[in-house]
N, C-alpha and C positions, 0 to 999 in steps of 0.2 A: 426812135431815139437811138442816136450810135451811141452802144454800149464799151467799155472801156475792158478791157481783155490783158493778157499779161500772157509772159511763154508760156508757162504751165498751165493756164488754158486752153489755148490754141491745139498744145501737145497731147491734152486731155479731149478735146474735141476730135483729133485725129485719131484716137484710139475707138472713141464711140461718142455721138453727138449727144444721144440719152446724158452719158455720164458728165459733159459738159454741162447739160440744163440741170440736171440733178443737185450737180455741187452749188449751182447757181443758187436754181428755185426750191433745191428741197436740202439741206445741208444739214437737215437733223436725221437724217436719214444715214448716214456717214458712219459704216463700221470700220473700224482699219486693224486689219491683225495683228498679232505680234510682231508677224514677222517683217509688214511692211514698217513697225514703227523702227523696227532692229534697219533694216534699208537705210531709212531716214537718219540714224543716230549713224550709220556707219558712213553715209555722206558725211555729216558734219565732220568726223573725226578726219575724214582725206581734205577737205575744206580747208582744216586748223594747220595741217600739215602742210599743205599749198601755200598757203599765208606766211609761213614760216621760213620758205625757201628762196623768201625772196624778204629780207633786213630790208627796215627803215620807206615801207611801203602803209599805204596810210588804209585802212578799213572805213565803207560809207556804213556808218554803225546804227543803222536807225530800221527799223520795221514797215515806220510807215512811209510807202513810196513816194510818194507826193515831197515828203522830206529829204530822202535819199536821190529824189530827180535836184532838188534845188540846191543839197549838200553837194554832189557832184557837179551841177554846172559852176558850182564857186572855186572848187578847186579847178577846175580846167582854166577858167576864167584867170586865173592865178599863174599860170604854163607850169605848174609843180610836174618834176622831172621826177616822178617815184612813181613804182607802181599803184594803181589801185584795187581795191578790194570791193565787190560789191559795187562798182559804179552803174549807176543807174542812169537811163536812156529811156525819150519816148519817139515814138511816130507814128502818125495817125490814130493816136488812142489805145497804143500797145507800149505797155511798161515793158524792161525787161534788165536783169542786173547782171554785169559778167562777172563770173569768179575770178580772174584776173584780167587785168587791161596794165601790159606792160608796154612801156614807154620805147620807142626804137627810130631810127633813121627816114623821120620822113613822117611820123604816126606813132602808131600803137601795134602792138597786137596782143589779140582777143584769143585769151585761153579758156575754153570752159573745162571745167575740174569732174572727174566720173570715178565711180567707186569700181566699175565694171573693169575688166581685164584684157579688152580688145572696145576699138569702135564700132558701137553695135549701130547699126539702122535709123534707130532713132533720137540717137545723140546727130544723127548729121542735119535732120530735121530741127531738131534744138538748138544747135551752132544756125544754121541756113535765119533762123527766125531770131538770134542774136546778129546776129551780121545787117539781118534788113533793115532793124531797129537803127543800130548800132551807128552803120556806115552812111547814114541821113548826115548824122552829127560830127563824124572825125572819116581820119583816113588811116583805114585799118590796111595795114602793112599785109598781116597774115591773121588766119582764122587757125587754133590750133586746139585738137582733143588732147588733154594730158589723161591719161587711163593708167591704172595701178600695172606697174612690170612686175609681173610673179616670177623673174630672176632677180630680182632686187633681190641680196642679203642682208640683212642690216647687220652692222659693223657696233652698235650701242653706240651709247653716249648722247644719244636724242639725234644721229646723223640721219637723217631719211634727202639725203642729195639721192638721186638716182631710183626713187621710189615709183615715179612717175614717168612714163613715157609719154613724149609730148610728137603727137602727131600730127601735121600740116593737113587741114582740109579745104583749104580753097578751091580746087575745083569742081569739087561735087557742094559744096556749100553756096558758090553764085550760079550754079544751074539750081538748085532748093531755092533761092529766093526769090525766081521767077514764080512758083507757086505760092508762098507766103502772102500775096495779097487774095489770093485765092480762098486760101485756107480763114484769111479774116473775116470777107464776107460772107462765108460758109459758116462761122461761127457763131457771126451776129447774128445772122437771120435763122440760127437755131436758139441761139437765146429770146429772141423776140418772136416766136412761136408757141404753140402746145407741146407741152411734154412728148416726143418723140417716140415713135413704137418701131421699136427694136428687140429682137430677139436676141436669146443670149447665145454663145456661142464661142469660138474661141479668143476673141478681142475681148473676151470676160477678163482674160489673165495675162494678154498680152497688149504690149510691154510691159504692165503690171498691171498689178490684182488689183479689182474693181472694188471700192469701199459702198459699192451697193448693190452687191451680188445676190445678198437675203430679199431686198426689195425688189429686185427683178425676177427672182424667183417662186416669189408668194402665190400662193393660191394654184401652182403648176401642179397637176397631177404627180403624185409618187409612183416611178416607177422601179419595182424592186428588183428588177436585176438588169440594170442600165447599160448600152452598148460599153459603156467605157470599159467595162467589165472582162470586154475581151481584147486581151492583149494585143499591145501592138497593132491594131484598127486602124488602117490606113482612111485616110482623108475622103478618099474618093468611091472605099468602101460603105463608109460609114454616108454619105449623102446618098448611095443608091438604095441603104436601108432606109433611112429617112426617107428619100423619098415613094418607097412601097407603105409608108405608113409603117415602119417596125421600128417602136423604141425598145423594145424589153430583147434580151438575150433571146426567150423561151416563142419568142415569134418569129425566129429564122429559119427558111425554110431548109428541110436538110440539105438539100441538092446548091444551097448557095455558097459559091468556090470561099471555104474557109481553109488558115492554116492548121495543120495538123492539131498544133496547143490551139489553136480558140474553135477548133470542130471539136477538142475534150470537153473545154469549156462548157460550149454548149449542149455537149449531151447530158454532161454531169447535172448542167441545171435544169433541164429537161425531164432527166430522171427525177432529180430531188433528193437525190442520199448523193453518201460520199463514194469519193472513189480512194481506192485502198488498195494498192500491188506490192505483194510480196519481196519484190526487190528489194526497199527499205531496211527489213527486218533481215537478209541476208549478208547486206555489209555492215549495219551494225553490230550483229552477233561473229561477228569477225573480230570486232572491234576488242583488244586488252588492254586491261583495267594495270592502275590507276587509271581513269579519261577526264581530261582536264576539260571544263569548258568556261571558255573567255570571251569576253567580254571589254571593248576600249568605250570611253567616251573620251572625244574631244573638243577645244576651243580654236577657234579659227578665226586670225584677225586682219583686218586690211591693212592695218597698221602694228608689227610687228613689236613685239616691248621686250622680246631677250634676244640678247645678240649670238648670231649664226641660225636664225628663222627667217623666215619668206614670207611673205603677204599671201593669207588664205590658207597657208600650211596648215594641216589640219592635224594638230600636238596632242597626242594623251594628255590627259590629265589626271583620266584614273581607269582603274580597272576592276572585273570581278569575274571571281573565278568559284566557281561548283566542283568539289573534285570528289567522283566519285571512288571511292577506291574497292568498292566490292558492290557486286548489288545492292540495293539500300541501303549503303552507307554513306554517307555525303558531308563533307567536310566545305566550309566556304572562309575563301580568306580576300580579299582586298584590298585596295592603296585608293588615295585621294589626293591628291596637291594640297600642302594648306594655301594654297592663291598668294604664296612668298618665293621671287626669281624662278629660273628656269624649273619646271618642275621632272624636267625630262631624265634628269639621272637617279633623284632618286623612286622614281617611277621605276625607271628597268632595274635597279637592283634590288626593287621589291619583287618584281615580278620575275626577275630569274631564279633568285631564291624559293618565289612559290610553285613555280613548274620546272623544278629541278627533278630530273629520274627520268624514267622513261612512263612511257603511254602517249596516249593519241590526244592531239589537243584539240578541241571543237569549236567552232564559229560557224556563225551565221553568214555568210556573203562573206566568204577568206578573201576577198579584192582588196576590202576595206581594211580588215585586220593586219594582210603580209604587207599591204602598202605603207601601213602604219609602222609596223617593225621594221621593214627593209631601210623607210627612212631615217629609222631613229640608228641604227647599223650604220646608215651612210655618213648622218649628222655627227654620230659620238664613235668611231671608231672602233675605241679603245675594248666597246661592249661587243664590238659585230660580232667576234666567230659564237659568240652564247645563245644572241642574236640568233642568228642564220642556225642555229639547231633547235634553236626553238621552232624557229619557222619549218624546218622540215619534219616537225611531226604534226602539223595542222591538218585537219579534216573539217572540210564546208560540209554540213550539215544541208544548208539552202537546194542543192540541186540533188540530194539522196530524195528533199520532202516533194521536190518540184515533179523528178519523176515518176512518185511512189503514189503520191497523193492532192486529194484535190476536193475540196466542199464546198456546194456554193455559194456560202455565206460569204467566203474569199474573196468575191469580186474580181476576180482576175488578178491576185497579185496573192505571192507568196512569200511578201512579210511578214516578217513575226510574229508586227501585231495583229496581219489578219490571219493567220495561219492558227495561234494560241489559242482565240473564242471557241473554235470548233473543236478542238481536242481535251483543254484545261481551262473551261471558263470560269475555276472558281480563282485562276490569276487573272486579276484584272487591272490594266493600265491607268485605266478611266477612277479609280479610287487613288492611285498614285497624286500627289502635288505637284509633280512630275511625270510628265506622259509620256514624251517622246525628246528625242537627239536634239532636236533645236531648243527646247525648254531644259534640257540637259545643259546646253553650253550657255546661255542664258542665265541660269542659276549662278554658273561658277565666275558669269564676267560680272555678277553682282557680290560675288563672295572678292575675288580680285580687288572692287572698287575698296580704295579706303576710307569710306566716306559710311559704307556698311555699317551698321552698327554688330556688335559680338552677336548679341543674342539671335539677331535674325540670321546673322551670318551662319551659325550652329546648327540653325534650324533647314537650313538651305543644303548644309552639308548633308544631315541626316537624311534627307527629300533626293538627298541625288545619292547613299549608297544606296537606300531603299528600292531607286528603278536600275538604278544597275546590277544588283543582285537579282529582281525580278526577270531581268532580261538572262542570266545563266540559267539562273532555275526556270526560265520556260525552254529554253534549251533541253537540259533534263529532262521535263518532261516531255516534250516533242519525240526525243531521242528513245523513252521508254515506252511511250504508246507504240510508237511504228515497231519497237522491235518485239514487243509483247503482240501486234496485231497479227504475226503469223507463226505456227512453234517451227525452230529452224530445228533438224534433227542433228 
């Protein structure tokens, strides 16, 4: 039976045939994380945007393809001179809908719309398998990626001209659709098979996250301290381990050429305690007080909503600060956006007001935090020089814990939140309603939405000073363990 296929099939088939048959024959099987459903919402939003920059252009508004194939051959059928939206196209039993089909000298051309920020690999695959479908039925002029420009400014006023970069892919798009018949009868004759044995691996997460990663993984032995574990593991290291048989850290043999950090790694977990250098405890007790330590969360949107911001800018929203002003003394103050206009000024004039004086200001990973100040400096002026003195009394915290210290619960990484279990586990993320940065910015595009109602909205807010605060005060603490861990004289 020739089975009926669609791009995002095809596209799913090229990533892992399993996950083709899966969506097929097992589709209750189907977890999709937050993050990819946040993907999928932030498509739609470049979509509405797309549709928009082209007036008096007609949308094929229907779900079910069969109706969106017969809506579009009536408009064609018609010679309507407007763009279309969603026109839908078959050949050989492959649907496939372009996000624009604009009308031009001769034809058409075929824009497909990407949330991403350059053309990645497999958007050319995607165009290649629109173009096959596509150019059966019309004469496509030009094949073209429009991908989000993160120099776009937006100007307000709902102006998004210039948002999109549209790039010409024709000639790597009709060498891709010499293999598109390929790719289909590879497809069918995986769906017209037994469930596929596939291991997992890195096509788990690439081009994107597999919504049946739990079910491919069931019933696999746990192993407690996983190569991944050691930093930075190159590709062709990690297959000569596998292939001696070694998944766990603690079966490597010593004499195997590791980097400096993942030969720690692996003695640390070898041994089984922590590792703990005095260094840490030396330049903290250097450190005088007042010590400020901060904290940003931000929102970051493809589509831009206050004007003199960039697609993906990554905007305070809010802040928290622990300020310790004497040993055990601890003072904590705060700011939030209420999710009303730009929230960026009175952001900094809450926070220059609360780290006004002198002392050392603390962060975790300062890449993150002075990028965030240097831009709001760049953006608002009027605040830099306050700005730019704030910034010069930052202290990253991350690389004092990185050199100093090391447990092997860590897993090879020296964030936060796996750094905290091991020192202060009676903070804990995982009782937060709020866990992490991405559920952080999540919270506040639901607090934004006005559609929110008050009450949850209150509740949302509380939810996110609550892990922002927890995020300084493990600060704090991190900072007091290491330096109580050696007496500096």
């Amino acid at each position: 039976m020739r089975r009926g296929l669609s791009k995002s099939r095809l596209i799913e088939w090229r990533q892992c045939p399993k996950r083709l048959w899966l969506k097929v024959h097992r589709p209750d099987l189907i977890e999709t994380s937050t993050e990819t459903e946040r993907s999928f919402q932030v498509g739609y939003e470049i979509g509405d945007v797309a549709r928009q920059l082209y007036p008096g252009g007609i949308l094929v508004d229907t779900d079910d393809l069969r109706e969106a194939l017969r809506d579009t051959q009536a408009l064609l059928s018609k010679n309507v001179d407007v763009p279309l939206f969603e026109a839908t196209f078959e050949r050989d039993g492959v649907l496939v809908r372009a996000d624009l089909l604009l009308p031009d000298a001769g034809g058409y051309r075929m824009v497909e719309v990407k949330a991403g920020t350059y053309v990645k690999n497999y958007y050319l695959e995607d165009a290649a398998i629109q173009r096959w479908v596509i150019a059966d039925s019309l004469n496509l002029v030009s094949v073209e990626v429009a991908h989000v420009d993160t120099s776009f400014t937006y100007p307000g006023g709902g102006d998004y001209r210039g948002l999109l970069k549209h790039v010409p892919v024709d000639t790597k798009t009709v060498t891709l659709c010499q293999n598109v018949p390929g790719w289909i009868e590879g497809a069918r004759r995986t769906l017209s098979g037994a469930e596929p044995v596939i291991e997992t691996g890195s096509h788990c997460t690439e081009p994107f996250e597999c919504p049946f990663g739990d079910y491919c993984n069931a019933g696999k032995p746990v192993v407690e301290f996983p190569l991944v574990g050691l930093r930075r593991l190159s590709a062709s290291k990690r297959e000569q381990l596998e292939a001696l048989g070694i998944a766990d850290v603690r079966q490597i043999p010593e004499d195997f050429p590791l980097t400096n950090a993942q030969a720690r790694i692996r003695r640390v977990v070898v041994e089984g305690k922590p590792e703990i250098l005095p260094e840490a405890a030396k330049i903290l007790s250097a450190l005088s007080y007042p010590r400020y330590y901060l904290d940003f969360e931000t929102v970051s949107m493809a589509v831009p909503i206050w004007a003199g911001t960039h697609p993906y800018q990554k905007i305070p929203v809010q802040w928290s600060c622990h300020v310790e002003i004497e040993p055990g003394r601890i003072e904590h103050r705060a700011y939030l956006a209420d999710g009303q206009g730009d929230p960026r000024p009175a952001l900094i004039s809450s926070m220059i007001e609360a780290l006004d004086g002198e002392g050392p200001i603390i962060v975790y990973y300062q890449s993150f935090e002075l990028g965030r100040i240097k831009e709001l400096a760049n953006d608002l002026p009027h605040f830099a020089s306050r700005l730019m003195a704030i910034a010069s009394r930052v202290v990253d915290l991350l690389p004092i814990m990185r050199n100093s210290y090391y447990h092997p619960d860590m897993q090879g990484s020296w964030s936060i939140k796996n750094v905290l279990p091991t020192i202060a586990s009676d903070l804990d993320y995982q009782t937060m309603d709020v866990t992490d940065g991405g559920a952080a910015e999540q919270a506040w595009l639901e607090i934004l939405h006005l559609d929110t109602p008050d009450k949850r909205r209150q509740s949302l807010r509380k939810s996110l000073a609550d892990y922002c605060a927890l995020d300084t005060m493990a600060m704090v603490r991190l900072a007091r363990f290491m330096q109580n861990a050696f007496k500096i004289e």
